[in-house]
C-alpha positions as CSV (number, residue, x, y, z in Angstrom):
1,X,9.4,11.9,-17.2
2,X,7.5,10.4,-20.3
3,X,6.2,6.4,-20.3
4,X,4.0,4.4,-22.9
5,X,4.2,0.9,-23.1
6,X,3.7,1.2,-26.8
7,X,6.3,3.3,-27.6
8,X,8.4,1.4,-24.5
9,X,10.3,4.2,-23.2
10,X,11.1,6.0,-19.9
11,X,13.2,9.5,-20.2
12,X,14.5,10.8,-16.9
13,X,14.7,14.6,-16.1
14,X,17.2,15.5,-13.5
15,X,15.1,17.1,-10.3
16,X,18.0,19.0,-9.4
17,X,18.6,21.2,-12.1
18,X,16.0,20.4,-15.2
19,X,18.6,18.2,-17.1
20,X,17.9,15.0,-19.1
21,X,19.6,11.9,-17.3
22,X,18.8,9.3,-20.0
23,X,16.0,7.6,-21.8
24,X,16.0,3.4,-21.7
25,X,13.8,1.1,-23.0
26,X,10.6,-0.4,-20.8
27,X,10.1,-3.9,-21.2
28,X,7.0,-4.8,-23.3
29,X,4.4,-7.9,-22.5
30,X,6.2,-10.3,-24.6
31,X,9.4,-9.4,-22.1
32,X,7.2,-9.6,-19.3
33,X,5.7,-13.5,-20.3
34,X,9.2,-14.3,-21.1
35,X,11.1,-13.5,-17.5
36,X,8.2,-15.1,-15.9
37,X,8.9,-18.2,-17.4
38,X,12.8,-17.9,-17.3
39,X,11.8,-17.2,-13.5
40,X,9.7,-20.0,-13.0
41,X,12.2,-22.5,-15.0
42,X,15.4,-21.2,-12.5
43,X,13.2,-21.6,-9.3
44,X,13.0,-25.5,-9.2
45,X,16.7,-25.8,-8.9
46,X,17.1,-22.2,-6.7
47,X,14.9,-23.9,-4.0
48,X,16.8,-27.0,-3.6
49,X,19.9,-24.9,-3.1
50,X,20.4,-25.1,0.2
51,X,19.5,-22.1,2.5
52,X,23.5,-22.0,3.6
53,X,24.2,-21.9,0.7
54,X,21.6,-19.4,-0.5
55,X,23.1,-17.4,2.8
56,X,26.6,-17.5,0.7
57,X,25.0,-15.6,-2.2
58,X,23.3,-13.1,-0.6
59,X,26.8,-12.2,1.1
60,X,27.9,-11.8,-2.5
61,X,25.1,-9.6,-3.6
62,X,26.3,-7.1,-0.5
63,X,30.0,-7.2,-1.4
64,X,28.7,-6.2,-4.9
65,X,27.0,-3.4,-3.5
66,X,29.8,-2.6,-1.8
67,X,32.0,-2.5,-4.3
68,X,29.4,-0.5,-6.6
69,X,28.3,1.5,-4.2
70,X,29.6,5.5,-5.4
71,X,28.3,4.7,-8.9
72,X,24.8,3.5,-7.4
73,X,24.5,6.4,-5.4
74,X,25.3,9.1,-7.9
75,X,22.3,7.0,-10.2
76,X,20.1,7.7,-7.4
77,X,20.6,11.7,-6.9
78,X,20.5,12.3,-10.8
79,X,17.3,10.4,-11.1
80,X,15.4,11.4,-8.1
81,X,17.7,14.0,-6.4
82,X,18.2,12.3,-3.1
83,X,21.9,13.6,-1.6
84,X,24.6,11.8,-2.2
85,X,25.1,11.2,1.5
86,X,21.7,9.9,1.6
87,X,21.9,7.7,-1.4
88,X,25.2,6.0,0.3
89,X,23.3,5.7,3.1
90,X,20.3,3.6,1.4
91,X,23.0,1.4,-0.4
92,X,24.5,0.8,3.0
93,X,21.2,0.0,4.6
94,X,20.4,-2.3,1.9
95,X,24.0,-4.1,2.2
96,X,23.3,-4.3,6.1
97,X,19.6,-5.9,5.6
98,X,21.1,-8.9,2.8
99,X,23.9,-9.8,5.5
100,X,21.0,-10.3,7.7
101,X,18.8,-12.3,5.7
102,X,21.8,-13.6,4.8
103,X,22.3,-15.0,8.3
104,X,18.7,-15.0,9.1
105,X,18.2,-17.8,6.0
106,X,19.4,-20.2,7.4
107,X,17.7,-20.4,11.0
108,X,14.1,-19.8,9.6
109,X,12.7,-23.0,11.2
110,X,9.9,-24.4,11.4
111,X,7.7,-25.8,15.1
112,X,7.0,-29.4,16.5
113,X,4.1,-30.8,18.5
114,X,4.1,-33.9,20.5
115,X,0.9,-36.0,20.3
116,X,1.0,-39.6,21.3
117,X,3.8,-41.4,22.8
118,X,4.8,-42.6,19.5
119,X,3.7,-39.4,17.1
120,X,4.7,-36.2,16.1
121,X,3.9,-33.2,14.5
122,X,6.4,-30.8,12.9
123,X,5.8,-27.9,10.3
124,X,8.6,-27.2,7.5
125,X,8.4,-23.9,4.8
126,X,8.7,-24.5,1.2
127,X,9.6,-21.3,-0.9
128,X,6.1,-19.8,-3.1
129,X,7.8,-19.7,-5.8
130,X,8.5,-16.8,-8.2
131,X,8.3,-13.2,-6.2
132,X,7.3,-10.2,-7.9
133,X,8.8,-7.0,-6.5
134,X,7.6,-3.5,-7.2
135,X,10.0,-1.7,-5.3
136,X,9.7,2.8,-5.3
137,X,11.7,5.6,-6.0
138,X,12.4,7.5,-2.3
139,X,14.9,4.9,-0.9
140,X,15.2,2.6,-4.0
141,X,17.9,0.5,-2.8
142,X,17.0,-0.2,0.7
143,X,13.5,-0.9,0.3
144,X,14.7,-3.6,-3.0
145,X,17.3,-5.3,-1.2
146,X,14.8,-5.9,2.0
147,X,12.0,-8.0,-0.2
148,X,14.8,-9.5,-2.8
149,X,17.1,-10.7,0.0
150,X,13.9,-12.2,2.0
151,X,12.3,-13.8,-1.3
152,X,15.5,-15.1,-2.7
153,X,17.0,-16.4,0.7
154,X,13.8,-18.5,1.6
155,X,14.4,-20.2,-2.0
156,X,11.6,-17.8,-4.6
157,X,13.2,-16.8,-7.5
158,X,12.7,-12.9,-7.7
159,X,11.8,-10.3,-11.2
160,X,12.4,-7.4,-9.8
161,X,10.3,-3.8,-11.3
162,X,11.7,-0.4,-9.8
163,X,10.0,2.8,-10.1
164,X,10.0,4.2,-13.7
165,X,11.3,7.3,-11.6
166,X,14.9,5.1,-11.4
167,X,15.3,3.1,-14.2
168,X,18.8,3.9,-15.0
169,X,19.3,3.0,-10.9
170,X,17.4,-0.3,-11.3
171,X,19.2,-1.4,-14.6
172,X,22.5,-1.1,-13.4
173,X,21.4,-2.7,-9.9
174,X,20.2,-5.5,-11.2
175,X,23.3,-6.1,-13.4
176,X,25.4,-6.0,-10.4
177,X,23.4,-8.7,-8.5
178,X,22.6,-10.5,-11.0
179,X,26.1,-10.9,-12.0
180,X,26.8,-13.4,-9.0
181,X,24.0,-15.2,-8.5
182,X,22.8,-18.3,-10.8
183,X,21.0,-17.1,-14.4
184,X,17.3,-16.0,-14.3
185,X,17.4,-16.1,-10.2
186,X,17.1,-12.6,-10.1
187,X,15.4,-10.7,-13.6
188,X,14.8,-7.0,-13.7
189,X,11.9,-5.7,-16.2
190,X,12.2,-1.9,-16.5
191,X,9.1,0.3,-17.3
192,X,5.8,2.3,-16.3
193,X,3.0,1.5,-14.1
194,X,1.6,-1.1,-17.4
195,X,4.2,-3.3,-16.6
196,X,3.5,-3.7,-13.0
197,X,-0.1,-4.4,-14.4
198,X,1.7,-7.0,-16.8
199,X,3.3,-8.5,-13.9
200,X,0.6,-9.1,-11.1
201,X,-1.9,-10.5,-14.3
202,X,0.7,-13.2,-14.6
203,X,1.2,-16.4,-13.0
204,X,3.7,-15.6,-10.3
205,X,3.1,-16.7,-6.6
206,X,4.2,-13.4,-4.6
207,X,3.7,-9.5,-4.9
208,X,5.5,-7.3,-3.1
209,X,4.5,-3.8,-3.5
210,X,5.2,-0.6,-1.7
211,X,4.0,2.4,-3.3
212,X,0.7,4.4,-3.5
213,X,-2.1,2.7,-1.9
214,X,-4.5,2.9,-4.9
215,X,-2.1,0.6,-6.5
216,X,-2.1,-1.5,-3.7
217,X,-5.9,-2.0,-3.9
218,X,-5.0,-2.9,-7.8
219,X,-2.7,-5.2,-7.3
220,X,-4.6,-7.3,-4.0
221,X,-8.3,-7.1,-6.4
222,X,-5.6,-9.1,-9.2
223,X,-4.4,-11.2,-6.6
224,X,-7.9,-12.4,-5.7
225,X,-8.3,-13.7,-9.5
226,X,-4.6,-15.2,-9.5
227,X,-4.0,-16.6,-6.1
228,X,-0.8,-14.9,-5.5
229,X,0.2,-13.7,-2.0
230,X,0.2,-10.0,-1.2
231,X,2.9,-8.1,0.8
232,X,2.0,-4.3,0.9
233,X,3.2,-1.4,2.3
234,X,0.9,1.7,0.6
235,X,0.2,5.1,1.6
236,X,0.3,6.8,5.1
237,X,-0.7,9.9,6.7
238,X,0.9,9.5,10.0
239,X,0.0,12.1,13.3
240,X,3.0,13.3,15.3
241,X,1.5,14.2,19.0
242,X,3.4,16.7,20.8
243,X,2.2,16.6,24.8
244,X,1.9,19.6,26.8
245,X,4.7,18.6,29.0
246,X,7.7,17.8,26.5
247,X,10.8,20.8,25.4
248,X,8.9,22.8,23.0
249,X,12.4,23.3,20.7
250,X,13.1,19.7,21.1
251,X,9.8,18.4,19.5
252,X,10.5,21.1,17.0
253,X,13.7,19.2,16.1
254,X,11.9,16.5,16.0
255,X,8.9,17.7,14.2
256,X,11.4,19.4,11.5
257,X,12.8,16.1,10.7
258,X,9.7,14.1,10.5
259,X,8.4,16.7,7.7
260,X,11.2,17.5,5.7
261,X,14.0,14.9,5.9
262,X,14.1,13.7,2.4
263,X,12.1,16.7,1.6
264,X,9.1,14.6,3.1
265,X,9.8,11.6,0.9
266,X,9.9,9.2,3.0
267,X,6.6,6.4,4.0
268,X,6.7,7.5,7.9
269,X,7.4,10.9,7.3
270,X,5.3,13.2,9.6
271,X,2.1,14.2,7.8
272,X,0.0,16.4,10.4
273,X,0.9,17.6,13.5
274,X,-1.4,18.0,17.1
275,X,0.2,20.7,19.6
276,X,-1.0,21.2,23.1
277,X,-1.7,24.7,22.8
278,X,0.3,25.0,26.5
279,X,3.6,24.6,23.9
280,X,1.9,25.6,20.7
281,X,3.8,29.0,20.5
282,X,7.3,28.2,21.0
283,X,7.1,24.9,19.1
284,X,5.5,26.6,16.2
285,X,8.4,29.3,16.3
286,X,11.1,27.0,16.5
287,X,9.7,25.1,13.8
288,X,9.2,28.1,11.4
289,X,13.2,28.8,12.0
290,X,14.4,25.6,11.5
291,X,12.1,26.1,8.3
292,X,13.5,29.2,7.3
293,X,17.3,27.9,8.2
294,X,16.5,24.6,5.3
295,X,15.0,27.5,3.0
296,X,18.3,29.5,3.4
297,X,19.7,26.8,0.6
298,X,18.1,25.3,-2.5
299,X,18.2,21.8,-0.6
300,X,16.8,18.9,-1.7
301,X,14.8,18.8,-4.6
302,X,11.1,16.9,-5.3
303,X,11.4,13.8,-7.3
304,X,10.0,15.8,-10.2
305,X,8.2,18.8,-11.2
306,X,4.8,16.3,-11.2
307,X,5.3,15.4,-7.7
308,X,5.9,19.2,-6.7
309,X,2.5,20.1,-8.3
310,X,0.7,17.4,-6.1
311,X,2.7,18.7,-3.1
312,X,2.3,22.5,-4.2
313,X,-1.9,21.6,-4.9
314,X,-2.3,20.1,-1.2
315,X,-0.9,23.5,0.3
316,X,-2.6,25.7,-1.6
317,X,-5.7,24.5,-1.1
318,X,-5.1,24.2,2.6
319,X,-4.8,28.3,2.0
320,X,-7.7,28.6,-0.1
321,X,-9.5,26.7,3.0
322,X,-8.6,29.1,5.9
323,X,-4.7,27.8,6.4
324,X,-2.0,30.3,7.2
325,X,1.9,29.6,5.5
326,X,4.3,30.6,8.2
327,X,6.9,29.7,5.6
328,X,7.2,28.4,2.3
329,X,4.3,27.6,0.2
330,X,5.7,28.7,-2.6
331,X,7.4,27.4,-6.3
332,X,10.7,28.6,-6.4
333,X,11.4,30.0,-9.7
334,X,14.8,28.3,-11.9
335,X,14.9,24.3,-12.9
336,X,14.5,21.6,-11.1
337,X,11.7,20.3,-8.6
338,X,12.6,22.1,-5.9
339,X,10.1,23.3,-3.3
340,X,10.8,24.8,0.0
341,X,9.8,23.8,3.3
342,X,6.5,24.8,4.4
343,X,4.6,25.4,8.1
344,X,0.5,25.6,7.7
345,X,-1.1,26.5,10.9
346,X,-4.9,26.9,11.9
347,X,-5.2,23.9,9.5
348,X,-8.5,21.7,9.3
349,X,-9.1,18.1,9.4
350,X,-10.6,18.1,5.8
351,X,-7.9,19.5,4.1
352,X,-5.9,17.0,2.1
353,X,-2.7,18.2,4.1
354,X,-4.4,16.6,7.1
355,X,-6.5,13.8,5.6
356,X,-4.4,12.5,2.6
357,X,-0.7,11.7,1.8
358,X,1.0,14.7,0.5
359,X,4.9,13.3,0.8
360,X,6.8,16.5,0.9
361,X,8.1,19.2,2.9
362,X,5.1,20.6,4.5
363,X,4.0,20.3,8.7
364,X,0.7,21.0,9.0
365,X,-0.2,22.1,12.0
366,X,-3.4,21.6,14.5
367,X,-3.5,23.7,18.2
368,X,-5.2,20.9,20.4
369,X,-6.5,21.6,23.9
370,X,-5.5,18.3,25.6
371,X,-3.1,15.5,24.6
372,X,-7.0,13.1,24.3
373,X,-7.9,15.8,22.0
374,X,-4.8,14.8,19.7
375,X,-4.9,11.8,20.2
376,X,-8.0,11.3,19.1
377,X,-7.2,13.0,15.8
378,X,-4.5,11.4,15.4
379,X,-6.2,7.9,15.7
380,X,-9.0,8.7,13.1
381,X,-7.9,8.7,9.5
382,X,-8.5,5.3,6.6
383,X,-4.4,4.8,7.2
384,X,-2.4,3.2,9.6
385,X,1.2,3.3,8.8
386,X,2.6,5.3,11.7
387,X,2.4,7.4,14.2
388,X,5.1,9.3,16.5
389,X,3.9,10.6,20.2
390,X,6.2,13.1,22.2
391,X,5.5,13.0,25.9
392,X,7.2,12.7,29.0
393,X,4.1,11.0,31.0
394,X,4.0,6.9,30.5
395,X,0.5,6.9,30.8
396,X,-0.1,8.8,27.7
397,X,3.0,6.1,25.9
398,X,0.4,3.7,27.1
399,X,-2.7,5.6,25.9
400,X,-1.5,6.0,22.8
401,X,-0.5,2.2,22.2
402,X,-3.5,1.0,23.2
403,X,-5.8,3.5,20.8
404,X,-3.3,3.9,17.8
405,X,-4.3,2.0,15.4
406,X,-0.6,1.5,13.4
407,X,2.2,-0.6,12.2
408,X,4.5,1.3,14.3
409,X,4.1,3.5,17.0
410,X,7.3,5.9,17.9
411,X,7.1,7.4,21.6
412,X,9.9,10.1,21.4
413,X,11.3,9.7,18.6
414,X,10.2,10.3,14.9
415,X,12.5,7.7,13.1
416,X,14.8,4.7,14.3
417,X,14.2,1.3,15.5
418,X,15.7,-1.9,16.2
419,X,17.6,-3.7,13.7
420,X,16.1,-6.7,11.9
421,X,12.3,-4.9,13.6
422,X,9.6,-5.6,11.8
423,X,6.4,-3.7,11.0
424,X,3.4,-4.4,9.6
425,X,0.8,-1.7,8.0
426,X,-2.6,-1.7,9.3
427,X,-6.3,-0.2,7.2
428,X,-5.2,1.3,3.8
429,X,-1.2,1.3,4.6
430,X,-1.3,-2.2,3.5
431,X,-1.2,-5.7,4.8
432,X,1.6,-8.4,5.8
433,X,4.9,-8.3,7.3
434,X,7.2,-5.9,5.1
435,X,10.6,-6.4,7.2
436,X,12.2,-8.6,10.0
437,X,12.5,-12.4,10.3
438,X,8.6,-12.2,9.4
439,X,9.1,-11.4,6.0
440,X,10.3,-15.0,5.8
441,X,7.2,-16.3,7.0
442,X,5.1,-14.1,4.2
443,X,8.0,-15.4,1.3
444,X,6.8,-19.1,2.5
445,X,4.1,-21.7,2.6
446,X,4.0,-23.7,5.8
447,X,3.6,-27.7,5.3
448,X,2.4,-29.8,8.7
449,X,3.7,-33.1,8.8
450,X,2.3,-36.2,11.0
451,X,4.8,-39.2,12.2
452,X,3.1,-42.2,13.6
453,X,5.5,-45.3,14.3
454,X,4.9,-48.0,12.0
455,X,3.7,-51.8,12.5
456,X,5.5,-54.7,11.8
């Protein structure tokens, strides 16, 4: 992949087998000026649209999706190698969270107070405004359709930047929504990280950013000088605790896909791992087979061959360190971005594999002799995305969610939740509500008003 914003072009390499998917333009500063005004012009009139009616529109923008879904999803494996099954599954996700904000919208409400006999206090939200959203590359259309269907129900008007790892993904998704909603509600700008900068120097009222946590800092330091409000969800480097007393080929399930659904690619995917060392050998063999079984295949490929070198230079400088590859750990050889799924054992607390964000397919592994011993590990660390805990013993649940620091906290089970659940990043993973009814609250500003009865 090759970006300038003088030359104002992104070409995308397919990670699965080497070949070029496309080149398209990125949008240049004047582009940039010009859709935040268009966005600012459109909001006036977006925000007295009523939220029913708003409601209506985002039902429209998930029987697009619907309707585009195949095409979408095949844009999404050429550009960043994601399965087909899985892209289908993100457009779905993303359909599913704009019929809830859809139905959400509506019922955001505000809160009364009774003073004196004859007053009252009552709070009503007001949209911010115009809603920046830099949305990523591992689940592009899930993560897009949770901050555009939030911003645009609660009345902002939304420009919209995708990765430059899916532009050809975020062009033709933002021609299918904004094909049924009102001109210049919705604007995509395509391009590198220089338009993001372009973006959050401008006068816009909201950023919603979830990506690397360096950028994050960026973007919150720009804020400061602008005055725009900050959603984030940035970098993690989440623990998976595996207690003496749980099914050591279980928690290898479970530890198998934590690390390598995705190929790794995912924010809560399972970054280091703390065994009891009562389970340490069976989990680490039935890890190292399910390993092996995913290395049988080619599999799912690395976004691209850049990402793979920052994945690849985590491991093997976790081998240069004293780490031992069970499996993996290896380039294959042939195109693409491929890389296979990796175990580290006997791996220290310095390495980046343990203390950084390497987003692939690698479980790094640390024997512990006592679940306070992991748990302490797994507490300590500058993030505080999430953190999964497999135990059987309710006192240990309750340890954990009184000394993990985190946005969400998974006892026995490395992904799921409830629907509409919310979560919000805590240290360097970020700040503010990212999903849930709360995103409503961070899309809005809160006005109190004060009703005395008048004299006659």
């Amino acid at each position: 992949m090759s970006t300038t914003f003088g030359d104002q072009s992104l070409t995308i390499v397919c990670p699965s087998n080497g070949e070029d998917v496309g080149t398209v333009r990125s949008a240049g500063p004047a582009e940039v000026a010009a859709a935040v005004a268009a966005a600012r012009h459109a909001q006036e009139s977006w925000a007295q649209t009523s939220a029913q009616e708003r409601g209506r529109y985002l039902h429209a923008m998930a029987d697009a999706l619907e309707r585009e879904k195949e095409r979408l999803a095949d844009l999404n494996h050429r550009e960043t190698g994601k399965t087909l099954e899985d892209s289908r599954g993100g457009v779905d996700a993303g359909i599913s969270t704009l019929r809830q904000y859809a139905e959400l919208g509506p019922l955001h409400r505000g809160h009364s107070l009774r003073g004196e006999l004859y007053a009252a206090d009552y709070t009503m939200t007001r949209p911010r405004g115009v809603a920046v959203a830099l949305t990523p590359w591992n689940d592009p259309v899930a993560v897009a359709m949770g901050l555009i269907g939030a911003a645009l129900v609660t009345g902002n008007t939304v420009i919209h930047k995708p990765s430059e790892r899916n532009p050809h993904l975020g062009i033709y998704l933002g021609e299918v929504l904004s094909a049924v909603l009102p001109a210049d509600v919705h604007i995509t700008l395509t391009g590198g990280p220089q338009v993001g900068v372009e973006l959050t120097r401008s006068a816009i009222d909201v950023i919603a950013h979830v990506g690397s946590t360096a950028t994050g800092k960026a973007i919150t330091l720009e804020a400061a000088r602008t005055g725009a409000h900050v959603i984030r969800e940035n970098g993690g480097n989440d623990p998976l605790i595996v207690d003496r007393d749980v099914d050591p080929q279980w928690a290898a399930g479970q530890a198998a896909l934590g690390c390598f659904a995705n190929a790794g690619q995912i924010c809560t995917s399972v970054e280091r791992i703390y065994v009891h060392h009562d389970v340490a050998e069976p989990f680490i063999d039935a890890l190292v087979t399910e390993a092996t079984r995913l290395n049988s295949s080619p599999g799912q490929p690395l976004v691209d061959v850049s990402h793979r070198d920052h994945v690849h230079g985590h491991v093997a400088a976790a081998i240069s360190a004293g780490a031992r590859a069970l499996t993996g750990a290896e380039i294959p050889t042939g195109p693409g971005a491929h890389y296979p799924a990796t175990v580290l054992v006997q791996c220290e607390e310095d390495m980046a594999v343990m203390a950084e964000e390497t987003f692939g397919p690698v479980a790094a592994i640390t024997v512990v002799d006592s679940f306070e011993e992991g748990l302490a590990l797994g507490a300590a660390g500058r993030y505080g995305l999430a953190a999964t805990v497999l135990t059987t013993r309710i006192e240990h649940a309750l340890q954990s969610a009184a000394r993990l620091h985190v946005g969400t906290l998974k006892i026995n089970g490395v992904f799921g939740g409830a629907p509409g659940g919310s979560a919000q990043p805590h240290a360097e993973s970020g700040q503010g509500f990212g999903y849930g009814p709360e995103l409503l609250d961070e899309m809005t500003r809160t006005s109190v008003v004060h009703i005395e009865a008048g004299r006659s």
